[in-house]
C-alpha positions as CSV (number, residue, x, y, z in Angstrom):
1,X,15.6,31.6,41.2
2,X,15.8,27.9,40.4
3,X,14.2,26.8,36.8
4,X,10.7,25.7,37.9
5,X,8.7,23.3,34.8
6,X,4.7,23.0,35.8
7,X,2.7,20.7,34.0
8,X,0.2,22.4,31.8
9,X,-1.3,18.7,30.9
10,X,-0.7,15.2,32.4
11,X,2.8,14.4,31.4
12,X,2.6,16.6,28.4
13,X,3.5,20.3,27.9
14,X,5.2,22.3,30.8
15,X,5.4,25.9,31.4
16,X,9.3,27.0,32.2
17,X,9.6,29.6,34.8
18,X,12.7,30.9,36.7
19,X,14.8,31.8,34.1
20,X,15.2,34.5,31.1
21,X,16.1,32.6,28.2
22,X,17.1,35.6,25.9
23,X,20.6,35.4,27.8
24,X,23.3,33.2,27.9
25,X,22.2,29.6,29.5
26,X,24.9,27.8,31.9
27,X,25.1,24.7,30.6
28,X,23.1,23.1,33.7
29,X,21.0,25.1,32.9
30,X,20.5,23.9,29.3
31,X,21.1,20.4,30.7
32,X,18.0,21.1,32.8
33,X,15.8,22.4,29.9
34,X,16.6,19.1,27.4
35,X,15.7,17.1,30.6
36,X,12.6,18.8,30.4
37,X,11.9,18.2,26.8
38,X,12.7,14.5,27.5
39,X,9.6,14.3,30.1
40,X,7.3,16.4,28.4
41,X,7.9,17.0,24.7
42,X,7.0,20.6,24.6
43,X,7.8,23.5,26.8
44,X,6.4,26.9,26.8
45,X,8.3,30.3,28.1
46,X,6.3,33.3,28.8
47,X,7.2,36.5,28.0
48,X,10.6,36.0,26.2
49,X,11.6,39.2,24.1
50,X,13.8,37.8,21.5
51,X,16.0,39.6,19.0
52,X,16.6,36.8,16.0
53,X,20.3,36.3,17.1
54,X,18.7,35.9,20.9
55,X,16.5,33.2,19.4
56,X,19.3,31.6,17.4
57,X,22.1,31.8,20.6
58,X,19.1,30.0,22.8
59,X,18.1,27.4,20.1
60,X,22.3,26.8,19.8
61,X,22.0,25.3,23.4
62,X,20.5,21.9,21.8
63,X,22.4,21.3,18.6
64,X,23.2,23.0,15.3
65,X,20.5,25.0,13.6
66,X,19.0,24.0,10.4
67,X,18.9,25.6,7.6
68,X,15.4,26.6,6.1
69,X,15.7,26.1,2.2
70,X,14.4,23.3,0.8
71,X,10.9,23.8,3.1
72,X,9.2,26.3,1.0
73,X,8.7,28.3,-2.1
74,X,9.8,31.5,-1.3
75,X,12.3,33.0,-3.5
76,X,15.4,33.9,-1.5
77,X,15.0,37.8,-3.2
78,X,11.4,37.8,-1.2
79,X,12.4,36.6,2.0
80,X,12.7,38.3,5.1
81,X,14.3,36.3,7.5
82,X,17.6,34.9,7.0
83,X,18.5,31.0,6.5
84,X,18.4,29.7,9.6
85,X,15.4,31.6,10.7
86,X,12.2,30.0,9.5
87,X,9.3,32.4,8.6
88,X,6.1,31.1,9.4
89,X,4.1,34.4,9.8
90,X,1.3,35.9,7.1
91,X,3.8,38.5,5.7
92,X,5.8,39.8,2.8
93,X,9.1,41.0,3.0
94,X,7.0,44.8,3.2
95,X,5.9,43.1,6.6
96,X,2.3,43.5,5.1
97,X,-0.3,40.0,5.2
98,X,0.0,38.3,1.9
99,X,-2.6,38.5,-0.8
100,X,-5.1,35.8,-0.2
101,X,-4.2,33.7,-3.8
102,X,-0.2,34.9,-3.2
103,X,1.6,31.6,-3.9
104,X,3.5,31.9,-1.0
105,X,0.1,31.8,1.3
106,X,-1.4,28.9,-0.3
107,X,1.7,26.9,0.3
108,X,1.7,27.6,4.0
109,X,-2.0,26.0,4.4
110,X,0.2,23.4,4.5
111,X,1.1,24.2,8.6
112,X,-3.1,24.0,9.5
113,X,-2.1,20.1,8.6
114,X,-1.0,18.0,11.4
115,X,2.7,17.4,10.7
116,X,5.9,17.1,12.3
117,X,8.6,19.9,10.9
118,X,11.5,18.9,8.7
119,X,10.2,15.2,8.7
120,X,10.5,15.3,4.9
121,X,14.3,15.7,4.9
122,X,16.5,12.7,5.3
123,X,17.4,13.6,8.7
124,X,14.8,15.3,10.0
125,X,14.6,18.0,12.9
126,X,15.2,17.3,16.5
127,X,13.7,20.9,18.0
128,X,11.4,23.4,16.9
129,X,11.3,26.8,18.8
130,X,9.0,29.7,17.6
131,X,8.7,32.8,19.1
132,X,5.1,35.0,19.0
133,X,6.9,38.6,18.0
134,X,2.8,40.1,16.6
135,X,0.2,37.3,17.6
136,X,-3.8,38.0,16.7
137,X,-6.0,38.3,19.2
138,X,-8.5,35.7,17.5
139,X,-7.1,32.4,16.3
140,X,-4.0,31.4,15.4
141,X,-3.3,28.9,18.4
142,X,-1.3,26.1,18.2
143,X,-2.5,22.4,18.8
144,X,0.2,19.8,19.8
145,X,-0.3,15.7,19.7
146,X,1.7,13.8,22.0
147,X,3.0,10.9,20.0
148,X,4.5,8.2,22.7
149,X,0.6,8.5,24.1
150,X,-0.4,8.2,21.1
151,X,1.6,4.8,20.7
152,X,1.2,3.2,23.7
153,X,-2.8,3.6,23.7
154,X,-2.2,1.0,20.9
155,X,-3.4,-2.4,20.7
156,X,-0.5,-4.9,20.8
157,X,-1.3,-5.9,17.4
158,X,-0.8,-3.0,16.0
159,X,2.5,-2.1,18.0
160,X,3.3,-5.4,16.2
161,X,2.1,-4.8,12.2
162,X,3.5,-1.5,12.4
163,X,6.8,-1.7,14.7
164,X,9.4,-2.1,10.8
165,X,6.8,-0.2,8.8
166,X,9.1,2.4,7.0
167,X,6.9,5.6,5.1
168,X,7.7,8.1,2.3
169,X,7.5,11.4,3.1
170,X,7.3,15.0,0.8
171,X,6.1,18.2,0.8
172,X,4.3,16.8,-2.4
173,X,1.6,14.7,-0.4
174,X,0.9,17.2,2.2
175,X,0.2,20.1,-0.1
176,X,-1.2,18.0,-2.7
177,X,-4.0,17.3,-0.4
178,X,-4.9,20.9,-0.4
179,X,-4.5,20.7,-4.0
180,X,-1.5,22.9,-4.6
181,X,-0.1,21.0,-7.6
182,X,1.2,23.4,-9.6
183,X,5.0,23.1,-8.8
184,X,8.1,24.1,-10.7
185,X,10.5,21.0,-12.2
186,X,12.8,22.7,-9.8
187,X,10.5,22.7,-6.7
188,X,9.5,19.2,-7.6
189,X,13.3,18.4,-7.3
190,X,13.4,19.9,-3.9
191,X,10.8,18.0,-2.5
192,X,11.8,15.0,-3.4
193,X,10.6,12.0,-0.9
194,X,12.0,10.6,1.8
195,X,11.7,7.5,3.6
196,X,11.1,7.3,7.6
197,X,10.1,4.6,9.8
198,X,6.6,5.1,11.4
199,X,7.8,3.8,14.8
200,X,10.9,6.1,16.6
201,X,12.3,5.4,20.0
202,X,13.9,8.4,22.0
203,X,17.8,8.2,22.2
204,X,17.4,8.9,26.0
205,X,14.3,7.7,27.4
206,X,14.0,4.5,25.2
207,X,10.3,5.7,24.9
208,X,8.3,4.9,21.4
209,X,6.2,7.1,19.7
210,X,4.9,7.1,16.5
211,X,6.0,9.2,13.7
212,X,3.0,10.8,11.8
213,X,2.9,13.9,9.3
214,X,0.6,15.1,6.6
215,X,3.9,14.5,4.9
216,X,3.2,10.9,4.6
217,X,2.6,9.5,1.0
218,X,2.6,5.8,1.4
219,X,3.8,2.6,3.1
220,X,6.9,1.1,1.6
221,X,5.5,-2.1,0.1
222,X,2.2,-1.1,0.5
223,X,-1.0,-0.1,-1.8
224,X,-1.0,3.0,-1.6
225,X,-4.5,3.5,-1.0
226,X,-4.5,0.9,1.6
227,X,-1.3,3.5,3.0
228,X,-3.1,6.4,2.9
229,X,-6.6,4.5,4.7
230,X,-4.1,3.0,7.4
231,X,-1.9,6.5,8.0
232,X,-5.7,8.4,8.4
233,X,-6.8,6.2,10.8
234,X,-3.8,6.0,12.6
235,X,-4.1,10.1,12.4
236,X,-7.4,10.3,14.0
237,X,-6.3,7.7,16.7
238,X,-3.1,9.8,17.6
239,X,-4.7,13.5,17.9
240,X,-7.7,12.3,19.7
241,X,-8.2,15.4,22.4
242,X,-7.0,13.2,25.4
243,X,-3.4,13.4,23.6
244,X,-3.6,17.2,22.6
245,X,-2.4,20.4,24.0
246,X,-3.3,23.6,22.8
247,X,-1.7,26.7,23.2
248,X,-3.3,30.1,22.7
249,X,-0.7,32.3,22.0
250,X,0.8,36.2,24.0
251,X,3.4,38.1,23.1
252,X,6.3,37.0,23.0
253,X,5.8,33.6,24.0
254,X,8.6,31.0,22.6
255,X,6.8,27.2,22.4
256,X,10.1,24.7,22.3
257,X,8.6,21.2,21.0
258,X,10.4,17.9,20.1
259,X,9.8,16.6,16.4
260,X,10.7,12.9,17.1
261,X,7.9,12.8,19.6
262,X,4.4,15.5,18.5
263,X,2.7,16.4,16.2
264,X,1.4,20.2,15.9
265,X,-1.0,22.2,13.4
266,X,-1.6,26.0,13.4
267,X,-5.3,26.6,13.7
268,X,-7.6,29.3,11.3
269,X,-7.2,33.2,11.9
270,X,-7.8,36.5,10.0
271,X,-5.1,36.8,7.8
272,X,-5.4,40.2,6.9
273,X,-3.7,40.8,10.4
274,X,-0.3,40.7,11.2
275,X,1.1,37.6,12.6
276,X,4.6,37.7,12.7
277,X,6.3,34.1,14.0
278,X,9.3,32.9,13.9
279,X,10.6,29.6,14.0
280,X,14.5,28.3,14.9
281,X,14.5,24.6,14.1
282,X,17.8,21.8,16.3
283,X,19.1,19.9,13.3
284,X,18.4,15.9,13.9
285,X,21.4,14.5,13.8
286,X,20.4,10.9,12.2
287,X,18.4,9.1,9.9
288,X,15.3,7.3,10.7
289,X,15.2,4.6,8.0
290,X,17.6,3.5,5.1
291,X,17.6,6.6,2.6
292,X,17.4,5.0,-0.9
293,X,16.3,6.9,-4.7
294,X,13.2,8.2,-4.9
């Protein structure tokens, strides 16, 4: 059977049938599913019953893997996934839901923000890919933004003001706006900001897209309350529902999306079920704007 993509929104978000991705990929075949990330910026595969190394072998298809430290607070003694297998479920390493004021919980609030993954390293991510091992019946769905949309529903004057605008970005801002504050001198070190330009072009289609996160601190050279009013309004304009997708989540679902190109936020659900995801992450393979000292 021939790999079949059907649009699950206008020119954003395809279902991928016609082929089990938890074996080895031809590499047409993997040829075939980046072209399909290229149109449509995320791709969802039902019914794909991954082992981690599955996961990891599929997600190899599309670059090198990046590793997870450096995105959260978990100590490496508490984890339960290894390094390049990024845990963003409720659990412990006892595979129980976390205590509602557990550190570790509160930190991940962080992912009901409208972000794009890894865009506070210096080369952020190219692909994320997370697989629905336990998902809850209530909740819990996933809502994407399509980001070259976004841009090109624009004004020209505003393609214009913001085509050089370069931001700062750190796991600082986004969880200080939840108020998690209370950071170690060594977690502070980790997150230390990055800069990124607010306007990307893809390296294939030559489409631009803007290039928003909760991440976002402030405009280089600019007030930063004046940043932080411009990069909220910019927000709003870019996950209006005519750019969104959102995907309500079954077992075993994997949801492939592209980082230089969406934005995504995990919605509200009981956490005192288990919802066990698991994310592989493509390692970008350049930087966005000039990386200087924070």
């Amino acid at each position: 059977m021939a790999i079949k993509i059907t649009g699950l929104t206008p020119d954003f978000a395809g279902e991928v049938s016609g082929i089990d991705i938890t074996q080895p990929l031809t590499r047409a075949q993997a040829d075939a599913l980046e072209a399909g990330m290229d149109r449509y910026a995320v791709l969802v595969y039902n019914d794909q019953r991954f082992t981690d190394e599955q996961q990891k072998d599929f997600s190899r298809n599309f670059g090198a893997l990046e590793q997870t430290p450096g995105g959260n607070i978990t100590k490496p003694a508490d984890r339960r996934l290894d390094p390049e297998m990024a845990d963003v479920s409720n659990l412990g390493k006892d595979h129980q839901p976390l205590a509602r004021d557990d550190r570790r919980r509160l930190f991940n609030l962080g992912n009901q923000l409208w972000h794009s993954d890894s865009s506070f390293r210096a080369i952020p991510a190219k692909y994320s890919l997370l697989s629905g091992r336990i998902v809850v019946d209530d909740g819990g769905n996933t809502e994407f933004a399509d980001m070259r949309a976004a841009y090109d529903a624009l004004d020209t004057r505003t393609k214009a003001d913001i085509e050089d605008l370069v931001c700062e970005h750190s796991l600082l801002y986004s969880r200080g706006t939840l108020g998690f504050t209370e950071l170690s001198e060594e977690e502070k070190r980790m997150f230390t900001p990055v800069r990124q330009r607010l306007v990307r072009t893809h390296p294939v289609t030559g489409r631009k897209s803007l290039y928003l996160s909760s991440h976002i601190g402030t405009i280089i050279g600019w007030p930063m309350p004046e940043a932080r009013a411009f990069i909220r309004d910019l927000t709003e304009h870019a996950t209006q529902k005519q750019f969104t997708y959102v995907h309500r989540w079954r077992p075993f679902d994997l949801v492939m999306w592209d980082n230089r190109t969406t934005m995504h936020r995990v919605r509200r659900f009981d956490e005192t079920k288990v919802r066990d995801m698991r994310r592989t992450t493509v390692a970008g393979d350049s930087v966005t704007a000039e990386q200087l000292a924070a």
